[in-house]
Structures are given as structure tokens and as C-alpha cells.
N, C-alpha and C positions, 0 to 999 in steps of 0.2 A: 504493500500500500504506500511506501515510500516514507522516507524519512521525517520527521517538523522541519527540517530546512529545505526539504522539496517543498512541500505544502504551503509553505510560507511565501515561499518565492512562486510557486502557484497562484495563493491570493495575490499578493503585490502585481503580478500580470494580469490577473483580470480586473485586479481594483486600477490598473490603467486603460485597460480596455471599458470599462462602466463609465470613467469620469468625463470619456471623451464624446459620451452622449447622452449622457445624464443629465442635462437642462432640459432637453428635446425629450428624453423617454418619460422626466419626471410631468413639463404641460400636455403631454399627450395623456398620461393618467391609466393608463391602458393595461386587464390583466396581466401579472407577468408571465405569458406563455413563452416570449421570447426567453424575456433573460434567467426563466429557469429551464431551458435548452443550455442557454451557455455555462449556466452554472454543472449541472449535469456534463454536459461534455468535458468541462476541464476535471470533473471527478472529485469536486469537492466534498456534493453530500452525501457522498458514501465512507468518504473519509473522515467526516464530521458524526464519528460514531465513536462510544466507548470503548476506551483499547482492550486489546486480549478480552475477548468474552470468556465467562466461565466455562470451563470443559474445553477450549484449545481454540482452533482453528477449526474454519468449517469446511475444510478438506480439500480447498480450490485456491486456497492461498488470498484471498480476497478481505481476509479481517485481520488487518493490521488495528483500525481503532487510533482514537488520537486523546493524551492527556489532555485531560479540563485546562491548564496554563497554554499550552501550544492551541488548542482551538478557540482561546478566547481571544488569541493574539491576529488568528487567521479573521475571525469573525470583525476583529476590530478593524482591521487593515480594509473588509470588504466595506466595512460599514462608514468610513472616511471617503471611499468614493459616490456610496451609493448607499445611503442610511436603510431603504425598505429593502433592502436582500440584505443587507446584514443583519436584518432585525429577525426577516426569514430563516436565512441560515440557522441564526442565532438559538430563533425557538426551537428550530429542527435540531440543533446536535445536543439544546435540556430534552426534550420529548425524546428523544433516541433513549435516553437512561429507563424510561419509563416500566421496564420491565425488570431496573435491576432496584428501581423505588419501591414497588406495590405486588410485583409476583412471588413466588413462593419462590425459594434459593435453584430449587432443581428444573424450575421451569425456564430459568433466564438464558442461555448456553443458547436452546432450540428457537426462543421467539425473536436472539440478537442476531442469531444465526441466519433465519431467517430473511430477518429484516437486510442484513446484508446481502445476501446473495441476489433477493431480488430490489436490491437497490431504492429502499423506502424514501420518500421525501415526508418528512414527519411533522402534521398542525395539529392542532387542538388544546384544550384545555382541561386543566386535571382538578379544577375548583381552587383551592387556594393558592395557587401558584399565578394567578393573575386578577384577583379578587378586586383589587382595586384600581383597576383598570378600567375604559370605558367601552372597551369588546367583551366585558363581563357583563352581564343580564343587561343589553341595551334594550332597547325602546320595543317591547314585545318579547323579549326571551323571556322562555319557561324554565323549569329545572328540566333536565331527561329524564326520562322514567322509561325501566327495566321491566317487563313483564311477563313470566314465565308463557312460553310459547304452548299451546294446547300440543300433547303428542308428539314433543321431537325432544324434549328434554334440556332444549335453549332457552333463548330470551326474546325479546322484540322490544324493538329500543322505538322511544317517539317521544320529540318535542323540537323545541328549536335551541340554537345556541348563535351567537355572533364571535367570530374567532378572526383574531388579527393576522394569522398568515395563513396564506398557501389554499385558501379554501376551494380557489378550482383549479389547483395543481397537486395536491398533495396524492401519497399513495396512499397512507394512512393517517384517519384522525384517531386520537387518543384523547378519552373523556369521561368526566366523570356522569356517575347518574346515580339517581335514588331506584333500589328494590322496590316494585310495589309491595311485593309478599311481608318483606321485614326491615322496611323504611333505613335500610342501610346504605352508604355511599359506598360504591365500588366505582373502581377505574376499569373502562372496556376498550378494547378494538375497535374501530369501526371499517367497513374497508367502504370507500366514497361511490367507487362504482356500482352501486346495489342503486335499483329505479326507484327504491323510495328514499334515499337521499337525495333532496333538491337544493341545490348549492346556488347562489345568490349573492355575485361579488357586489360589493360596496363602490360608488362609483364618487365621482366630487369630494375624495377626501381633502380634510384641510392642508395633511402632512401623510408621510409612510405612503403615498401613491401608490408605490409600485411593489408592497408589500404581499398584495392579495388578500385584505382582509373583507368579509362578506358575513353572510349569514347562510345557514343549514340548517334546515329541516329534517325529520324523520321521521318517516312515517311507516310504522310497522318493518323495520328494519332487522332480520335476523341477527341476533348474536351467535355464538358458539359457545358452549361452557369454556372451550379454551381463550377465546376470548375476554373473558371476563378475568383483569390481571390478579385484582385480589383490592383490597380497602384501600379506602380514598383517605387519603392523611388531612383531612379537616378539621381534627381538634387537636392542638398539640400537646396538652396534658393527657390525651389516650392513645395517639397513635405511637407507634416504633420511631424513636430521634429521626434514625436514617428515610423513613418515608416522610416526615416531615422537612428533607431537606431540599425536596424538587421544590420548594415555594422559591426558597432560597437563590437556588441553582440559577432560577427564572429571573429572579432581582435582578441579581451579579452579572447574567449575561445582557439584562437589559440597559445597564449600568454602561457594559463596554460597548454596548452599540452607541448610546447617545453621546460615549466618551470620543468613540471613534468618529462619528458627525460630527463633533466639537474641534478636534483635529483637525477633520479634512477641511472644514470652514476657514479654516485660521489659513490651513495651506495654501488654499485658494486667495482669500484674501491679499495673501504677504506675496503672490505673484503676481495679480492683480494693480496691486502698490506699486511693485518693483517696476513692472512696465511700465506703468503710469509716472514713474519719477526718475527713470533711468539710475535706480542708486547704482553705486558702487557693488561689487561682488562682497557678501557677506562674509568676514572673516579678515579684512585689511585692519592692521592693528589699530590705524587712527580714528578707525570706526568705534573703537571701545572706547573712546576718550569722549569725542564728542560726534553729532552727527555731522555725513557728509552734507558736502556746498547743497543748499538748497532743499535740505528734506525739512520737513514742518517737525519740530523737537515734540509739539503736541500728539504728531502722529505715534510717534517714537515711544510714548510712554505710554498712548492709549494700545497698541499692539503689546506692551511690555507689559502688561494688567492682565490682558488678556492672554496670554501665553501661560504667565502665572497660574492663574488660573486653575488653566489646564492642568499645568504639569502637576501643579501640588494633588487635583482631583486624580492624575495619573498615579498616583506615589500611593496613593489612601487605595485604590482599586486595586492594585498591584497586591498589595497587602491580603487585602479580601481574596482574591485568586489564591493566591498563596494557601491561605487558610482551607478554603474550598476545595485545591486539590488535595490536601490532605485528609479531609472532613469525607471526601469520596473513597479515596485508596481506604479508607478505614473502614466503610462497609457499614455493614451489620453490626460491626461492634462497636460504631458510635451510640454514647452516652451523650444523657441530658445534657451537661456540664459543655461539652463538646459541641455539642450541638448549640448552648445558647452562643456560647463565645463566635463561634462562625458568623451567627445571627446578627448579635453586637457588629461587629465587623463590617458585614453585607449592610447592614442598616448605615454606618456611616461612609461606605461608599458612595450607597445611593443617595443618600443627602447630600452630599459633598459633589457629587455629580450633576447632579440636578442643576445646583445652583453655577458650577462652573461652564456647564453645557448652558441654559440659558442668557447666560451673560454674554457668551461668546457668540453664540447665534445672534443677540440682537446688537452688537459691537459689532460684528463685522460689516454692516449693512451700513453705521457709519462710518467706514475706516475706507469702503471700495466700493465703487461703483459697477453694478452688471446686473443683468436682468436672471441670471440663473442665482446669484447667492439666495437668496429669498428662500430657497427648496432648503437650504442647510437651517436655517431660523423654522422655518414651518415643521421640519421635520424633529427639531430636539423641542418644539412645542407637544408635540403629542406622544414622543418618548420619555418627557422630563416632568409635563404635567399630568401623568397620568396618575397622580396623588400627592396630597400635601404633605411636607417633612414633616409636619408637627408627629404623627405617629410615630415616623423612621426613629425621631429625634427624643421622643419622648422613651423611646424601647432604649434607647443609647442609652437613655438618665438609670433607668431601671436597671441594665444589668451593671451598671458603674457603681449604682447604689447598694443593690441588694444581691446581683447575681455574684458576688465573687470577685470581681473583677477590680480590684482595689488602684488599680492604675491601668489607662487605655495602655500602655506596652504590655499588658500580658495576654491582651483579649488574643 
């Protein structure tokens, strides 16, 4: 499946082939049929799967798998050219774990297996893992509901849901539903191809254009009992740490997409500039003293804020990754304790993000002029406010206070 420094240098080619007509594909607004062709063809979303599945390889040489750190760095790079496929991406290699969050230990090997060999593009929603989002019970969504099928010993799924990616491109959605029989949340399969799935992309979005988010229907939809992965982690005082950490997973990687727009903005921007002022080549020593003949000093510090910004929101995420590939290799045998500190963590990323990504979306609009920047601002608009920090912020206070965590260096 190739190396993180093939895959890296992967993304980095296609995040140049996206930026080069991503003004044009973002006012066109248009499913993304095309550009999840090109993402498929360069072989990223197969490699945007969890490494080594349990029980080996699936005998064709095809599951290598990529660490949580190396795919968030891929996702990030994609998500600097072109925010709605990296947001895609993004969901698709948390939704890929899906089976190693909520299925039974022995089942995970065959369903990752699977999923690799025929090459899954993975949306949907697993209930807490996007809760406070606004592709979560929007304007007419019902819950799902499970209903033992008469004489086959399945289920039949029916309701609606609104899901931010991939809704008329995916191979598999992944979602939660209530049992009728015993009012319990489990997490299902669905495969989208079935006629009573009626899919309904979202069209005149404000931001994420080209992400594919829509609405689904279902209507009397076959399950399989293999389908059905096992409980939905909606309470966290009941569920197992480890399946309460796809809420998590979902943050962090949301975190690096709006982190990654905030980059590619600023990128753009400072090229933008450059042309526009003919500076000097970055890196001449007298440039560190003072600026060259002719550049505005106001520009100079309004870009140096913003950079800031960034980098520090980069330093805090980085951390959080950190935390999170380790929070994963541990499995099953994460503990509470474990599990809040992660949280702690994930929570001051995405606060710290939010605010560094909005700032810099709406800075760069007065630092350059172009009729594409606007796509970078509209899009860390509905990646950054998809929830107020006062909770994020308020969860920080708490475990600083009472969980243990007697100084932010131990989190």
C-alpha cells in the first residue's frame, strides 16, 4: 500500500492538482462525482484505512492501512487545497474504524477486510460523533429505526438522516438507529445501492460545496444481523472508553481539516500579496530587520497575527494527534482516565482551532484581493461554527479541575 512518505507526496500532488481549479469547481457547486474519480484513482481512500487489521493481511497484499498521525497529515494537506474533500476524506478514514469502535473483537479482521478489498468510500453518522453539528437532525430528520424483519431473521431500517459527506458517492453508510423491539442504539451497515435508499444531495450550500453533503431516506431497507456492528457509544458513563472515542476521532479530524483551510488560505493569500507587491524573495537577511522598499509594515504584521495564529493552533492539534494515536494503538484496553485526558486534549484543539481558523478566513479577505478567496472564509465558516466553544471550553475547566489533570502538561 506504500509507505507515509509515498502517500504524503500523493496528497501534496493532488492537493496541487485540486487548487488549480478549485474556484471554478467550488461556484459550480456540483456533486462530487468528478473529484471522487480523482481521489479514487490516485488510491487514497483505500489507503485512508486503519493499519494492519486484526488477523493479518487479507491475502492480496492490499491492506497496508495508514496511522491516525500520517492520515491526518494526508487529510490536512488535501484539505489546504480543497476544504470539502478533505472534510470527505477526513470522515471517511474516522468511519473506516467503525468496526474496530462498536463490533465485537472477532468480527473486525473480516468487515476491514472487506471493506478493503472492495474498496469502501465510507459516510454516515454514528450519533455522537457529530451531534452538534448542523447535518445532525436538520430541518425534518427523524431518528432511524430498526425493525425486526417478519421471517428472515434481519432488520428493516426506515427514517431519514442529513449526512455531511459523500451521500451520492459513498459505498457504505455507517449509522446509528434505535431497536424498535428494545429501544437500544446500535450502529448498522447500510449499503446505499438498495431502491429504498433515496439519496438527496444538498445543493446552494453556504460553504463545504463540494463535500457531498445531502439527505437519505429509508424506506424498509434490509439489514443483515451481520450488519448490525454492535452499540452505539451515546452515553459515556455506560459505554466501553474505546467506543466512546469515534466522537473524539471525529473532532480531531474535523479540527485538521478547518486547520488545513486555514493554511491553504494564508498560502494563497501571501502569493496573492507577493505578486501584487513584487516583494523581494522570502528569506534575504535584511528582510528580518525591517520590511522591503515599498511593502505596507501594516500588511506585514496583519499577515504576522495571522500566521501566529495558525501555527500556535498547529502546535495544540499536533499534541491532540499525538494523544489520539496513542488513545487508538491502545484499543480495548483504554481506560476512563485515558480516555478523559484524550478528550481534555481534543477539546482544546478544537477550540483553539476554531478561533485561529476563523480569524484567518476572515483576514485574508482583507490582506488580498480575488474572487476565489471567499471559498477559504465560507468554508472554515461551517467547519469552525459548527458549535460554540463554551462547551469545548467549559469540558477543559472540568477535567483541569476535577479530572486529575492538575497541570495542562500532563493531559
Amino acid at each position: 500500500m506504500g509507505t507515509p512518505e509515498f502517500w504524503m507526496r500523493v496528497g501534496r500532488e493532488l492537493g496541487d492538482d485540486l487548487a488549480t481549479d478549485a474556484p471554478d469547481r467550488d461556484r459550480a457547486g456540483k456533486p462530487p462525482y468528478d473529484e471522487v474519480a480523482r481521489l479514487r484513482e490516485s488510491g487514497l481512500p483505500a489507503a485512508l484505512v486503519p493499519p494492519h487489521a486484526e488477523g493479518g493481511d487479507t491475502g492480496d497484499g492490499m491492506h497496508g492501512g495508514m496511522d491516525w498521525a500520517d492520515a491526518c497529515a494526508v487529510v490536512r494537506r488535501i484539505a489546504a487545497a480543497d476544504g470539502s474533500l478533505g472534510e470527505l476524506l477526513g470522515r471517511h478514514h474516522v468511519l473506516s474504524w467503525s468496526a474496530r469502535f462498536f463490533a465485537a473483537p472477532e468480527r473486525v479482521f473480516a468487515l476491514e477486510a472487506r471493506a478493503v478489498r472492495e474498496q469502501w468510500l465510507w459516510a454516515g453518522d454514528t450519533g455522537s460523533a457529530d451531534a452538534d453539528g448542523p447535518c445532525r437532525h436538520g430541518d425534518g430528520d427523524g431518528g432511524l429505526v430498526l425493525a425486526p424483519a417478519r421471517g428472515s431473521g434481519g432488520f428493516l431500517l426506515n427514517g431519514r438522516r442529513t449526512l455531511a459527506t459523500a451521500v451520492d458517492v459513498a459505498d457504505r453508510f455507517v449509522l446509528d438507529a434505535v431497536c424498535a423491539s428494545s429501544g437500544d442504539s446500535v450502529v448498522v451497515l447500510v449499503d446505499p445501492r438498495h431502491p429504498g435508499v433515496v439519496r438527496t444531495p444538498l445543493t446552494d450550500r453556504f460553504g463545504q460545496r463540494l463535500a457531498g453533503a445531502g439527505t437519505v431516506r429509508f424506506d424498509d431497507v434490509p439489514i443483515g444481523v451481520d450488519d448490525v456492528l454492535g452499540a452505539a457509544a451515546l452515553d459515556e458513563d455506560t459505554a466501553a472508553p474505546f467506543a466512546t472515542v469515534a466522537p473524539l476521532a471525529l473532532r480531531l479530524m474535523l479540527a485538521q481539516v478547518a486547520l488545513g483551510v486555514a493554511e491553504g488560505a494564508l498560502a494563497e493569500a501571501r502569493e496573492l500579496s507577493l505578486a501584487a507587491s513584487h516583494a523581494r524573495p522570502r528569506g534575504a537577511a535584511e528582510y528580518l530587520l525591517a520590511p522591503p522598499p515599498g511593502t505596507d509594515a501594516d500588511l506585514l504584521l496583519a499577515f504576522g497575527e495571522l500566521a501566529l495564529a495558525v501555527h500556535g493552533a498547529s502546535a495544540v492539534v499536533e499534541r491532540a494527534t499525538t494523544a489520539m494515536a496513542t488513545t487508538l494503538r491502545t484499543g480495548r484496553a483504554l481506560d476512563a482516565r485515558g480516555r478523559a485526558d484524550t478528550a481534555a486534549l481534543v477539546a482544546a484543539a478544537g477550540a483553539v482551532t476554531d478561533r485561529a481558523a476563523l480569524r484567518a478566513g476572515a483576514g485574508i479577505l482583507e490582506l488580498a484581493e480575488s474572487d476565489g478567496l471567499d471559498r477559504f472564509w465560507r468554508n472554515i465558516r461551517v467547519l469552525a461554527g459548527r458549535g460554540p466553544t463554551g462547551p469545548a471550553l467549559r469540558a477543559i475547566g472540568d477535567h483541569f479541575l476535577y479530572g486529575g489533570g492538575a497541570s495542562p502538561a500532563r493531559w
